[in-house]
C-alpha positions as CSV (number, residue, x, y, z in Angstrom):
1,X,77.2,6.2,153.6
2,X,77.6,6.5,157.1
3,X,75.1,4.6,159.5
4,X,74.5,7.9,161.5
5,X,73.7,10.0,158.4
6,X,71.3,7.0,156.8
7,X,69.5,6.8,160.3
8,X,69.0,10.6,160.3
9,X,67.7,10.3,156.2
10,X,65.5,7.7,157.1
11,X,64.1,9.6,160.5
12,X,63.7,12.6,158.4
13,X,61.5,10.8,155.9
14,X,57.2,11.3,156.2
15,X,56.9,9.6,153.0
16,X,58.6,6.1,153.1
17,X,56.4,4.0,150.4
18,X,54.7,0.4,151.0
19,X,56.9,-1.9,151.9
20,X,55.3,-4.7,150.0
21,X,54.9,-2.8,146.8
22,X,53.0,-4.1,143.9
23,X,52.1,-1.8,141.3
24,X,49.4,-3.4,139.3
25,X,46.7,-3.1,142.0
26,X,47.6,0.7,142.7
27,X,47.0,1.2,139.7
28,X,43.5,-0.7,139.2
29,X,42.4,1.1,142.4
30,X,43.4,4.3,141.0
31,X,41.4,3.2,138.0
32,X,38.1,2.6,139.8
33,X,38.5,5.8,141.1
34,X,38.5,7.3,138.2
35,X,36.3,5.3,136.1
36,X,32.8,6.3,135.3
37,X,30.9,9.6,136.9
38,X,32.6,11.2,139.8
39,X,35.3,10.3,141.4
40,X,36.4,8.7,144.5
41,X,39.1,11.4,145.9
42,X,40.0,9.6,148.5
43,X,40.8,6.5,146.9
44,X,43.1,8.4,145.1
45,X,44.7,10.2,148.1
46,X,45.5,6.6,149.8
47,X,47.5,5.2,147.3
48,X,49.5,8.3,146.3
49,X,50.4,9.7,149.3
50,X,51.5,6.4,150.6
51,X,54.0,5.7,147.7
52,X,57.3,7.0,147.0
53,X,57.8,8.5,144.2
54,X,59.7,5.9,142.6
55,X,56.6,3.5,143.6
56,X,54.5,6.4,141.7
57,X,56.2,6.2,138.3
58,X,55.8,2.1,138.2
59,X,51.9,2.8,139.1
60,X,51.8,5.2,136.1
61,X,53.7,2.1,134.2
62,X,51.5,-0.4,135.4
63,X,47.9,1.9,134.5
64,X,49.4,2.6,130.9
65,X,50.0,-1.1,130.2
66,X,46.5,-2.9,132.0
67,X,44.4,0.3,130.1
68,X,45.9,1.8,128.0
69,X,45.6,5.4,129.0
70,X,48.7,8.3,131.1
71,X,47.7,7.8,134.6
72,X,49.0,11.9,135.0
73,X,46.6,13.0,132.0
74,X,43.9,10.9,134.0
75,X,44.3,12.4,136.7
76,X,44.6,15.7,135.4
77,X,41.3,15.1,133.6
78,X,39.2,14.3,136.7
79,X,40.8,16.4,139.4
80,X,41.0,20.5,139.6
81,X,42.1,23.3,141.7
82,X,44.9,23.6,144.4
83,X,43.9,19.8,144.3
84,X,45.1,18.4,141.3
85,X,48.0,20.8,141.6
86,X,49.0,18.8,144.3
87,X,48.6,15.2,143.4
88,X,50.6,16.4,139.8
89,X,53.3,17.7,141.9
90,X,53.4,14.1,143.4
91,X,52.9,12.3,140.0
92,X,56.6,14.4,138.2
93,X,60.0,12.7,138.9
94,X,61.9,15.0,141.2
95,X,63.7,16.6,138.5
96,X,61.3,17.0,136.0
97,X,58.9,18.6,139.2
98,X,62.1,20.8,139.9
99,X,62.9,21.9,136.3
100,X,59.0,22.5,136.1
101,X,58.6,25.1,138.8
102,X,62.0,26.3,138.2
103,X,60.2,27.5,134.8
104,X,57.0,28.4,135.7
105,X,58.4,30.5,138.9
106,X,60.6,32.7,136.4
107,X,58.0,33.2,133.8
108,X,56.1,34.7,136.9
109,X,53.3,31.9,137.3
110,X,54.5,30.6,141.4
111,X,55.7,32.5,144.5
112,X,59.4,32.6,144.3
113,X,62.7,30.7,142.7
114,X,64.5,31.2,146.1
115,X,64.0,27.4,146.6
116,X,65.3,26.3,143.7
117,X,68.8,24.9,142.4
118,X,70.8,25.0,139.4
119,X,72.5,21.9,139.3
120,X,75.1,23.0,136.9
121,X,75.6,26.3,138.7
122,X,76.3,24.8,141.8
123,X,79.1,22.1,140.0
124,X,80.7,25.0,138.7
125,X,80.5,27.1,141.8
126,X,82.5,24.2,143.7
127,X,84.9,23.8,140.7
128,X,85.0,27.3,141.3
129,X,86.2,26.8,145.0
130,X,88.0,24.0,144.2
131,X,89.9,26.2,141.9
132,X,90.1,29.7,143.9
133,X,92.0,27.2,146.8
134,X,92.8,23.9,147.0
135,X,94.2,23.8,143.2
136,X,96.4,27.0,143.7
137,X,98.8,27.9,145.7
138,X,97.8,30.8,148.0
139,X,93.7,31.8,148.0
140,X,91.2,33.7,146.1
141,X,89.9,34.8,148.9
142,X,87.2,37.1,146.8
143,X,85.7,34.2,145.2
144,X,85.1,32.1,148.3
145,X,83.3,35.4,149.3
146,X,81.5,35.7,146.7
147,X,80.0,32.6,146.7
148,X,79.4,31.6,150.2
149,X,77.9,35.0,150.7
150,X,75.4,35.4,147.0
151,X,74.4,32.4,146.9
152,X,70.8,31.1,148.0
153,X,71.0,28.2,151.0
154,X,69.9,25.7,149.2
155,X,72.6,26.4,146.3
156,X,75.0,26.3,148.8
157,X,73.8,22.9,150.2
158,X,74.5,21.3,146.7
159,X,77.7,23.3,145.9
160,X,79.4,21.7,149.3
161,X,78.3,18.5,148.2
162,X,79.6,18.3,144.8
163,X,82.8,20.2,145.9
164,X,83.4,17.5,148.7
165,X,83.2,15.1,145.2
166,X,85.9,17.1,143.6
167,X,88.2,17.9,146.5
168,X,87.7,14.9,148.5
169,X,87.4,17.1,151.6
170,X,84.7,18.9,152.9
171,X,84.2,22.8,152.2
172,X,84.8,23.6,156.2
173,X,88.5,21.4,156.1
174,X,89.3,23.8,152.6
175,X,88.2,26.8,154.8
176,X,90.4,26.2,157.7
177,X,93.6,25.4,155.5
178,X,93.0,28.1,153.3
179,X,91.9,30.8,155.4
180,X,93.0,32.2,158.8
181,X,91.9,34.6,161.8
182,X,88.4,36.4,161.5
183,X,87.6,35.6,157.8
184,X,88.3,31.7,158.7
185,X,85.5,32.0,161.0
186,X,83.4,34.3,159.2
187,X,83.3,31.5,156.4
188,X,83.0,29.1,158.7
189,X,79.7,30.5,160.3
190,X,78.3,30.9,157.0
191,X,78.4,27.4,156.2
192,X,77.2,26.2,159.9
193,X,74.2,28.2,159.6
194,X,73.4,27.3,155.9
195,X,73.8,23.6,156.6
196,X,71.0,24.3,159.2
197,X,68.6,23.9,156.1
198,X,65.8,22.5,158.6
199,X,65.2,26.2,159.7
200,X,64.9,27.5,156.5
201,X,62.5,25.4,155.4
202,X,60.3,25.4,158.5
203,X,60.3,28.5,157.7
204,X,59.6,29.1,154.0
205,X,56.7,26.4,155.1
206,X,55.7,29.0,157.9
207,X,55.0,32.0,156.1
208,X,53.8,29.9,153.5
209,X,50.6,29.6,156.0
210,X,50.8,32.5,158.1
211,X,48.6,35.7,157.8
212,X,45.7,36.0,155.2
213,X,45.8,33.5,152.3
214,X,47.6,30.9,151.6
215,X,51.0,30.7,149.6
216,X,49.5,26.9,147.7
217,X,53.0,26.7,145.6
218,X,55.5,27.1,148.1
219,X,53.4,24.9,150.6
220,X,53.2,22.2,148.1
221,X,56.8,22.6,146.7
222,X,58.4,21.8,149.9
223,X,56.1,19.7,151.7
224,X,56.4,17.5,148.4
225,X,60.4,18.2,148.0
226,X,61.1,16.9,151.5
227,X,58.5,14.2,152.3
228,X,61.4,11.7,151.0
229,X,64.6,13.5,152.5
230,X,63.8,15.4,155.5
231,X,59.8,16.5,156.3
232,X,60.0,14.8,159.6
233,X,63.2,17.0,161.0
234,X,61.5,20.0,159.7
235,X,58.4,19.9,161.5
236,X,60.4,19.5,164.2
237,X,62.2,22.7,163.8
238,X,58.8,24.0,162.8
239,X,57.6,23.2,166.2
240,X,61.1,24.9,168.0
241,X,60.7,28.3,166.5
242,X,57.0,28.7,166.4
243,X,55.2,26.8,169.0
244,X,53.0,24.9,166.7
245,X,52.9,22.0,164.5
246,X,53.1,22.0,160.9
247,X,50.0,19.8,160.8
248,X,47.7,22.4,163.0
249,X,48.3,25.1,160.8
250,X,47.5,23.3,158.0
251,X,44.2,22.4,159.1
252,X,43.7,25.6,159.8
253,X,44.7,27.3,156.6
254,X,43.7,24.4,154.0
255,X,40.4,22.1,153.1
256,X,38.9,19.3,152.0
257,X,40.7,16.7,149.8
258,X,43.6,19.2,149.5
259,X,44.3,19.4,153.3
260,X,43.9,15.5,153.4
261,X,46.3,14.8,151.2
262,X,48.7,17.3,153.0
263,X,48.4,15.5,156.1
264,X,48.8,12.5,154.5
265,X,52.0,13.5,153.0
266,X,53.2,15.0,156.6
267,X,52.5,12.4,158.8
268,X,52.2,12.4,162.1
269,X,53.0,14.4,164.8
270,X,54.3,11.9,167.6
């Protein structure tokens, strides 16, 4: 990887883990927490928002094996509403947490499933590519259309990475040796603007606040989806196009252990 591109992954990231992880006292805390009645929330909130998720699945390891009990059931058990929705979103493996909402949003049960990728549609969409250009002679010019122009920005994101896998090139080289005049550049727009994911997200996060109510599954799908990759870039953009932080509207919109833990997870503003 190159050192530009790890520096901006590593700027981007609000969630970075401890440093000087040990999992066997995380998960005693989270024990006492949890142990006898009530529970101490904001115990809770410390050690979970302040571990990667990798860190989070050795913590669930580590409570199993000192008591005997699923740390995510535990939870589950002494937590409710929007919540425990949000610390189980934090307690899944990426792609488990992915595959989860994927199913639940098409069964009808979340806000949308325009956030979500098909990892197998977007390998064959770039062996798709691959194959409509580089492994022909001449273009399919229809299929590069097709896909650059039906498919959701976040697809798209993971299509150009898996095709630059297969090609060895990126999508934007492919375009300009393929293609030529005002359908070279129309392609080529397409793809600057989708790799801009940072405005898409800021605003997917906007709306997700914005008005009456709250939109609690998109808020916590992508706040919890990018804490590791890119949170910090986005509420950046946030603040370009709509004069506010992230982290003001969430206080204004959210409460109590909830909006803790959201902060938490979004870090500061500096």
């Amino acid at each position: 990887m190159a050192w530009w591109k790890a520096w901006m992954e590593q700027e981007g990231v609000t969630v970075k883990g401890s440093p000087h992880f040990n999992p066997d006292p995380d998960a005693e805390t989270l024990y006492k927490a949890m142990k006898g009645i009530g529970t101490n929330e904001q115990a809770i909130i410390d050690v979970l928002t302040k571990r990667s998720n990798a860190q989070r699945q050795q913590i669930a390891k580590s409570f199993k094996a000192q008591f005997g009990k699923d740390l995510t059931e535990t939870l589950q058990s002494e937590l409710s509403g929007k919540f425990e929705r949000l610390i189980m979103a934090l307690m899944y493996p990426p792609y488990k947490y992915e595959a989860k909402e994927l199913h639940d949003a098409m069964k009808g049960s979340r806000d949308d499933v325009s956030g979500f990728v098909d990892p197998g549609q977007a390998i064959q969409d770039a062996q798709d590519l691959y194959a409509a250009g580089e492994k022909i002679h001449g273009t399919d010019e229809m299929k590069f259309i097709t896909i650059l122009c039906t498919r959701s920005a976040t697809h798209l994101m993971r299509v150009f990475e898996e095709y630059e896998k297969i090609a060895s090139k990126s999508i934007e080289d492919s375009i300009k040796s393929e293609t030529h005049g005002s359908l070279e550049e129309a392609m080529l727009t397409v793809v600057k603007c989708t790799r801009n994911l940072h405005s898409y997200f800021a605003e997917r996060l906007y709306y997700a606040l914005k008005g009456a109510g709250t939109r609690d599954g998109t808020l916590i799908r992508n706040i919890v989806s990018r804490s590791e990759i890119d949170l910090n870039l986005i509420k950046c953009q946030f603040t370009k196009m709509y004069g506010k932080t992230l982290s003001s509207m969430i206080m204004g919109d959210t409460s109590g252990d909830y909006k803790n833990a959201l902060l938490n997870l979004v870090g500061s503003d500096s």
